[in-house]
Every structure is written in C-alpha cells, then in structure tokens.
C-alpha positions in Angstrom: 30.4 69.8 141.0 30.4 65.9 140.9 30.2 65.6 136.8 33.6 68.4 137.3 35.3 66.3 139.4 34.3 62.7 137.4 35.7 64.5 134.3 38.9 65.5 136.2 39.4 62.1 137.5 39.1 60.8 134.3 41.6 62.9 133.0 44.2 62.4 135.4 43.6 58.8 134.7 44.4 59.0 130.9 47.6 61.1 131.6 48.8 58.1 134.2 48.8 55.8 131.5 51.8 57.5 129.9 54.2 56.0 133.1 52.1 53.0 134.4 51.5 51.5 130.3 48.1 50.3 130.9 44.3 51.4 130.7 43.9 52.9 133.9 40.2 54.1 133.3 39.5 50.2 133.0 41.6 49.4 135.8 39.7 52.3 137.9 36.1 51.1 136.8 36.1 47.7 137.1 39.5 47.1 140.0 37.8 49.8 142.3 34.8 47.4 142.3 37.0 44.6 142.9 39.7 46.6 145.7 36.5 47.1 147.8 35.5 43.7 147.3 39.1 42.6 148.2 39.3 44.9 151.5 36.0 43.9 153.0 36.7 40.2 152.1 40.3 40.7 154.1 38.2 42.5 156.5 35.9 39.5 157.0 38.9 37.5 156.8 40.5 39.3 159.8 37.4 39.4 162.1 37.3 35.4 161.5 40.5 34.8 162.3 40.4 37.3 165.4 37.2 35.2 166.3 39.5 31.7 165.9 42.3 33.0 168.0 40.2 33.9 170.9 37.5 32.3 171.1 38.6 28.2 170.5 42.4 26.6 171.8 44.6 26.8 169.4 44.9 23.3 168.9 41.4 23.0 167.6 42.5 26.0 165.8 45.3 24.2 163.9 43.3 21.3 163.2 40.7 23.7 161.3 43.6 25.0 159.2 45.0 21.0 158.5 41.4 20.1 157.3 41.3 23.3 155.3 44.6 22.6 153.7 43.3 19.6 152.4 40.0 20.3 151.1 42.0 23.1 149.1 44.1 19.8 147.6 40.7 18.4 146.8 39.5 21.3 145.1 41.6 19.8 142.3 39.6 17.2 141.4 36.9 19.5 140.4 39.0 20.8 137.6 39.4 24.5 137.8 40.9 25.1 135.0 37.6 25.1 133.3 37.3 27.8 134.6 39.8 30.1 133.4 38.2 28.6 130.0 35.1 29.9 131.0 36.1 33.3 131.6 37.4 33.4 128.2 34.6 31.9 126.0 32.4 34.5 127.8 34.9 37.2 127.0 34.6 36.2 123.5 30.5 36.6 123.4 29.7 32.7 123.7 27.5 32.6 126.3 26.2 29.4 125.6 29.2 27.8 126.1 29.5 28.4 129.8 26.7 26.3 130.6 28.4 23.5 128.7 31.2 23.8 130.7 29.7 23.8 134.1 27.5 20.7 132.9 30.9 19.1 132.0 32.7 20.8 135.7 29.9 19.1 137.1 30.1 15.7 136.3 34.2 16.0 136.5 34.1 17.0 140.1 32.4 14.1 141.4 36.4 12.9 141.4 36.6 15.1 144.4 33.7 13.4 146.6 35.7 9.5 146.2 39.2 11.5 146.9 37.5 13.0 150.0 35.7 9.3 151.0 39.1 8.1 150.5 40.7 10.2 153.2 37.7 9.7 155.6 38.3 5.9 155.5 42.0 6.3 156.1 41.2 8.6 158.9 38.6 5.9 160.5 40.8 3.2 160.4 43.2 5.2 162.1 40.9 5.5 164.4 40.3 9.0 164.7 36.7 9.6 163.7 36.5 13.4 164.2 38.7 14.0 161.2 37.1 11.0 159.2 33.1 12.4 159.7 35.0 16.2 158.7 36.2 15.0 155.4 32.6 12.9 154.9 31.1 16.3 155.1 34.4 18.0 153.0 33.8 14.8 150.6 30.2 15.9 149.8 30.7 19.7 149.4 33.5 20.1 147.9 32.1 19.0 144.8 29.2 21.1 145.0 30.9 24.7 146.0 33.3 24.1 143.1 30.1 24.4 140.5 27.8 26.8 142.4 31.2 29.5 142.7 31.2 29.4 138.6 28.9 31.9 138.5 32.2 34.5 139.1 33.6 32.9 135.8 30.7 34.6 134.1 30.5 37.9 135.5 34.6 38.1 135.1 34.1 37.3 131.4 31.7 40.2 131.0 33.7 41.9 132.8 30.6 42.9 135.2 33.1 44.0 138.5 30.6 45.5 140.5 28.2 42.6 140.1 31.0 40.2 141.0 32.4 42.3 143.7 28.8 42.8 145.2 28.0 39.3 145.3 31.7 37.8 146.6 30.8 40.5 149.2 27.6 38.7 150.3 28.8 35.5 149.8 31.9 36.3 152.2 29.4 38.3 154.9 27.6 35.4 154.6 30.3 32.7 155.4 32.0 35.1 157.9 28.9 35.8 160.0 27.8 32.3 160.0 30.9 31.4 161.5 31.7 33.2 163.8 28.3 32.7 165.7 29.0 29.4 165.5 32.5 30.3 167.1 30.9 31.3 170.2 28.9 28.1 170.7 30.4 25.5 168.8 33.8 23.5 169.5 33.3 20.7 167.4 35.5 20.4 164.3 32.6 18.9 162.3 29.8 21.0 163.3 32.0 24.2 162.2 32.7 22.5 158.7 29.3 22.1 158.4 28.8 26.1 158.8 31.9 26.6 156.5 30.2 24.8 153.8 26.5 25.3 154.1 25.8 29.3 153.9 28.4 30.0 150.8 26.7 26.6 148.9 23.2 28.4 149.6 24.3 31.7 148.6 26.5 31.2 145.3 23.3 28.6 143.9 21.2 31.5 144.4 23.6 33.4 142.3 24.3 31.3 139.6 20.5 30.4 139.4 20.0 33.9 138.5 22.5 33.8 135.8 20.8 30.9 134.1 17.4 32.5 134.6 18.1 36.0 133.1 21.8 35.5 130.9 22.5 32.7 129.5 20.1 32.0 126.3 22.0 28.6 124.9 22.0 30.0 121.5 24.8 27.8 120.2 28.2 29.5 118.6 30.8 28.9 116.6 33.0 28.6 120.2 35.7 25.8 119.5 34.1 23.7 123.2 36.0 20.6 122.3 38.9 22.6 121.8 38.8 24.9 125.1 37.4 22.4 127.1 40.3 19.5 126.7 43.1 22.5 126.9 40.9 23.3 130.8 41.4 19.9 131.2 44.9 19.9 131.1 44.8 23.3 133.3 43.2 21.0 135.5 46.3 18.6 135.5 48.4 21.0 135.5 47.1 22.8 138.8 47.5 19.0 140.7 51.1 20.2 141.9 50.7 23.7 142.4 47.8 23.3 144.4 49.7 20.5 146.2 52.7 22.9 146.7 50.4 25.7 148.0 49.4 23.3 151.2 52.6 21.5 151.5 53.9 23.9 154.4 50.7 23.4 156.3 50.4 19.6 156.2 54.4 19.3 157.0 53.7 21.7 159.9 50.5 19.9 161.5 52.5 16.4 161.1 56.0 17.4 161.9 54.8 19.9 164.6 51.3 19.7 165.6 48.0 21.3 165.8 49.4 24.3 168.3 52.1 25.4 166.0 49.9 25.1 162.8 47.9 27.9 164.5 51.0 30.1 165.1 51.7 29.6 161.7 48.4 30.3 160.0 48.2 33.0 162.8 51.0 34.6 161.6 50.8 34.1 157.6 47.2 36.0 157.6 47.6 39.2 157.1 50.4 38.9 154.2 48.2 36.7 152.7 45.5 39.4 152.3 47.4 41.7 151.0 48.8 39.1 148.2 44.7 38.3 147.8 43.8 42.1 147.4 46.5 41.9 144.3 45.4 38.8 143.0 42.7 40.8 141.9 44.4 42.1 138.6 44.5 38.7 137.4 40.6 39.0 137.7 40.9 42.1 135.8 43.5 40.8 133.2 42.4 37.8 132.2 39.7 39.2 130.0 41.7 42.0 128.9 44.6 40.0 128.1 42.6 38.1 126.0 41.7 40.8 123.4 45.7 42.1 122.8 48.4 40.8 121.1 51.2 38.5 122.0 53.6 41.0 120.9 52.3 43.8 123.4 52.5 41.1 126.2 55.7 40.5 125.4 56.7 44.1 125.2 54.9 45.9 128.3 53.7 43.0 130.9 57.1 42.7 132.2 57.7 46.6 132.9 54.1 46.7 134.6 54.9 43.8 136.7 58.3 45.7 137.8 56.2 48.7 138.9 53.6 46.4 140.3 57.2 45.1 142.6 58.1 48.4 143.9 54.4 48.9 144.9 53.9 45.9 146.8 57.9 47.0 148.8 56.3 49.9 150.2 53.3 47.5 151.5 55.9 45.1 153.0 57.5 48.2 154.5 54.6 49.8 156.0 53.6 45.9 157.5 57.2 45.8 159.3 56.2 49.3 160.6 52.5 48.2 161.9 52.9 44.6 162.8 54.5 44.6 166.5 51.1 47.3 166.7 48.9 45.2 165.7 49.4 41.4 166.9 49.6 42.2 170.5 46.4 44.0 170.1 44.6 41.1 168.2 46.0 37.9 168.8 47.4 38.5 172.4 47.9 34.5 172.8 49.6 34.6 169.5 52.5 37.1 170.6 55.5 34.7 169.4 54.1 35.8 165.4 55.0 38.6 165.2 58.7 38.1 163.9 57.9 35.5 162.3 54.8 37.3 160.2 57.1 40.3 159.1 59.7 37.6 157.6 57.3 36.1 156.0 56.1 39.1 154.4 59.3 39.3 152.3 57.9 36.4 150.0 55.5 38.7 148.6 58.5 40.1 146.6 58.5 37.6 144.4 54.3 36.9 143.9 54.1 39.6 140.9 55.8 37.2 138.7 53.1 34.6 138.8 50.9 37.1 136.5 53.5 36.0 133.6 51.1 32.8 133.6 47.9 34.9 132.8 49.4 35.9 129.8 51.0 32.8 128.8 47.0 30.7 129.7 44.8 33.2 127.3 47.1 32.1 125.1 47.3 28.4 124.9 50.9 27.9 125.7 50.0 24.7 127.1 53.9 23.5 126.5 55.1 26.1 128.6 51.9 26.2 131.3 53.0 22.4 131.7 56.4 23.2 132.5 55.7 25.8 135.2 53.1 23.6 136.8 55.6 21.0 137.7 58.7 23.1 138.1 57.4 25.6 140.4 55.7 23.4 142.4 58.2 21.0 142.6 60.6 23.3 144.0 58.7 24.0 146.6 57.6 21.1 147.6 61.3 20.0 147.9 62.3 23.6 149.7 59.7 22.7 152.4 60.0 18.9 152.6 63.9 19.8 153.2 63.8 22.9 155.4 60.6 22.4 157.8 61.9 18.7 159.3 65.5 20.8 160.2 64.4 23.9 161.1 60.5 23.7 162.3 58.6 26.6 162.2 61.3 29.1 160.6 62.3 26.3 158.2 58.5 27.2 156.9 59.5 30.6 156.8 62.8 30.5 155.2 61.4 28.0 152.7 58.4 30.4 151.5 61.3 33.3 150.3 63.6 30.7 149.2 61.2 29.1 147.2 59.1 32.3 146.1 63.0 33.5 144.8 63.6 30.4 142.4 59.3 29.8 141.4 59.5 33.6 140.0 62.6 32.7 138.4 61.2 29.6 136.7 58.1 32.0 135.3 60.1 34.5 134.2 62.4 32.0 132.3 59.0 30.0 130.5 57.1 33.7 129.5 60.8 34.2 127.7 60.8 30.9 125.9 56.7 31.0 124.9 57.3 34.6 123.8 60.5 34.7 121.9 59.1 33.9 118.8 57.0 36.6 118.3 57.4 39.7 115.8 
C-alpha cells in the first residue's frame, strides 16, 4: 500500500512540473527535508522568543537584539562568500577543495575578532562595560562559528538535505534549549551570550569533524581554487553593505529609540521573518541545481517560477493578517501594541522572491553585475531607513522595509536583465 501510494506521489509530481517549470521530485526529496528543518527551526525560534518576551524586561530584551544586530555585521569579516564557493566546488565533485577553503575562511576571519575588540574598547571607554565584555565574548566567537557552520556548505553541495536538515535541527534544539534554561535564571547580557555562542560552537565542530573524518579524502583536482576562491573574496566584499543594510533598522531603532522599542520591534518582525526563512530554503536547494543548467534556461523560466513563487507567499501574507490579532495577545501579552505593526510589515515579503535573481546570477560569475546589486540595494536601504526612522520612529521602520523591499527588487530585476541579455 505504501510503494502504491510512493509511486502515485511520484506521479503527481512529474505531471506538476508541466505548470510550476521545475523538478518537483527534486524539490519534494531534498526541500521536504529542508521545510521540516525550516518549521522546527521557526518553531524553536518562536518558543525563544516567547521565552524573551516573558521571562526578561524588555529592555534587556532589546539590548539582546542590538548586540545581535551587530555580531551579524561582524559576521562579514569572516567572508561568507566562500561559502557559496564552497557549495559549488562540491557540487562539481572537488571535494578536496573545501578543505582548502575553510583553511583559507579560517585564517580570513580572524578580521572579525579585531572588528569585535574594536567595538569592545569603544564601548569601555564609553564607559559602559556590560556591552564592552559582550562583544569581548562576540569578538572571540564569531570567528569560530563562522568555520565550524561550513560543514552545511558541504552537505548542500552534495546535495545531502536530510543530513543537513537533521543536523541544523540539533544544532538549533541545541541553541534553543540551552537558552532558554538560561532564560529562567540568568539576566545578564553576557552570561546569555555566552550560552548563545557556546552549545552551537560545540555542536557544528562535532559535525564538521565528522565530515573531515569520513568525506573529505584531499585528493587534489583540476578545481580552478585560485580562481573560485578570489571571486568568494569579492562575494565577501560585496556582502559588506547588504549585511550592513540588513541591521540598519535595528541599530537606528536602539539609538534613535531605545532598548524598549527595539523589543517591540523585533517582537513584532518575528514571525514574518520565519516565514521569509522557511523560503529562503530554495536558495539551499537552487544553488546546486542552478549550477548544472544553462544561462539560457535561467533566463527563460526563473523569472516565471519566481512570479508563482509571488502569488504563493500573498496567500501566506493573507492568512498572517487573518491569524495575527489571534495570536500576539495569546503570546506576547506585554507586546500587544505589535500587532498592527507586524501585519504591515508582512507586506515586505512581496517583494523577497526577487532576491533569488542573485542565485542565478552568483553560480555564474557575474561578478559585474553581483557588484552592482551589492551596493545599490543596500544603499537604498540604508538611505530609506536613515531618512524615515529619525521622522517617523517606529512606523518609519515599517514604512521603510516596503518602500525599500519595492525599489531593492526593482534593482535585481533590472541587473538579472543586463547579465542575461546576451545570451542565445
């Protein structure tokens, strides 16, 4: 009865693909590994920040959320970019090249640890040393998270989904557990950092100790490193300002606004921000395949899958307006001014779909283009937010995510035009 229904699945599968345009029996194997990985991460996600709202002031609350801001600015330094090259050399079948590159990661992200120093200092002679010894910690970490989390580069380049999705699941039960323990006792900024950081750095070195143990050989190939590994570089540069731009409207809150309202802001962001994370995932899934098509076929059909993927993520938005006033009073009952203000803000998921135009164009190497996006899009928002948040406060945030998430997918859609054109 099983093997009937498997074979009817599978069916119905292969007829899909004559409307959605795309391999749904890979999409079903490897994203149903990675959609359960997704949910239970957004369900950690939830419980922790259920566990933040109710359990610590919201000012200590916010402050968690500035210092987390910044750490993800500091993630730059680490260049993550070498990852996405990663992924692809392992795609390819060179193995031994992803050691290479996390021996290189390594040493790059040590950038990180003097960036983080630097902000400690700033902090201390500011005389606040509760945010100085939190970035001495960050400062230390950072660095060290950025190489032991490479081991999902490898498992996405073999396109291992159930692996990767088993082991971001334990990693995230993990983080989320240790936390929220710590929730229960703990109310000092650094002593929580130092159970944000500590479990998932355990964790992920166990994982990627395995890899090296049992899958990677260091048989040398024919892999162009010198090649792929300057072009992650510059993937690496070019993240500086979207990174930067992806923080920008928590920083300007905590400093125009202050601790409280960073907390009804990050309060109220969450749960769009899951479901953008649970469809994140098809980059996961496309980055590989992408790799292995033409540019001609991306050309052709990723713009008519990304306008389906549109009218999918509507209905989410819709059924949010519908659940949210539900929800929030249920969950965050000290966090009852959100609610509005979330189901605005889910509108700016409209526009996320668009980013995926930069998969395409990073397989392959349109570093021009890549270049141009990087600074554009970020730039606009940067300016959106430093413009709107000072007038407006909180709903300038708000306004300034759709505004900007309008003209960002804009600027993709313009670049994947221009690096595409050419093709026949």
């Amino acid at each position: 009865m099983l093997q009937v229904l498997q074979v009817k699945f599978y069916r119905f599968l292969r007829w899909s693909e004559q409307y959605t345009k795309t391999d749904m029996v890979y999409m079903a194997k490897g994203g149903s590994w990675l959609v359960a990985s997704q949910v239970i991460s957004s369900l950690c996600s939830l419980v922790l920040v259920i566990a933040f709202a109710n359990l610590i002031p919201a000012e200590l609350y916010g402050k968690y959320r500035y210092v987390i801001s910044i750490i993800g600015i500091l993630a730059v330094a680490t260049f993550p970019g070498l990852n996405s090259v990663a992924i692809t050399s392992v795609a390819q079948g060179h193995d031994s090249t992803f050691w290479k590159l996390l021996y290189r990661r390594t040493l790059w992200s040590f950038v990180s640890t003097l960036a983080g120093f630097f902000i400690a200092s700033y902090y201390y002679l500011q005389g606040n040393n509760e945010l100085a010894l939190v970035f001495v910690v960050a400062a230390v970490a950072t660095p060290l998270l950025s190489t032991s989390g490479m081991y999902a580069a490898f498992l996405n380049g073999k396109k291992d989904f159930q692996r990767l999705a088993q082991w971001s699941t334990i990693a995230k039960f993990g983080t989320t557990g240790a936390l929220v323990l710590a929730l229960f006792f703990v109310k000092s900024l650094w002593v929580l950092f130092l159970v944000y950081f500590i479990p998932e750095l355990i964790i992920e070195s166990i994982f990627l100790w395995y890899l090296y143990r049992h899958n990677i050989k260091g048989v040398e190939s024919e892999f162009d490193f010198k090649k792929y590994s300057h072009f992650g570089f510059h993937l690496s540069l070019m993240e500086v300002f979207k990174i930067v731009a992806s923080q920008i409207d928590k920083i300007l809150v905590f400093h125009y606004l202050g601790a409280t309202q960073l907390a009804v802001y990050a309060i109220a962001t969450t749960a769009p921000g899951q479901i953008k994370s649970l469809f994140q995932n098809m980059t996961t899934l496309a980055l590989p395949k992408l790799s292995a098509v033409t540019e001609e076929d991306i050309r052709v059909n990723l713009p008519q899958k990304l306008l389906r993927l549109e009218l999918l993520i509507l209905g989410f938005v819709a059924l949010y307006w519908i659940v949210a006033p539900v929800l929030f009073p249920l969950f965050f009952p000290q966090y009852a001014e959100a609610v509005f203000i979330s189901q605005i803000f889910s509108l700016s998921l409209l526009f996320f779909p668009r980013t995926f135009l930069s998969t395409a164009m990073t397989v392959h190497l349109k570093k021009t283009e890549m270049y141009w996006i990087r600074i554009v899009a970020p730039a606009i928002r940067i300016i959106v937010f430093a413009i709107a948040l000072p007038w407006w406060g909180l709903w300038g945030a708000i306004i300034g995510s759709i505004v900007s998430g309008g003209l960002t997918a804009f600027v993709y859609q313009y670049f994947f035009r221009r690096a595409f054109r050419g093709v026949v």
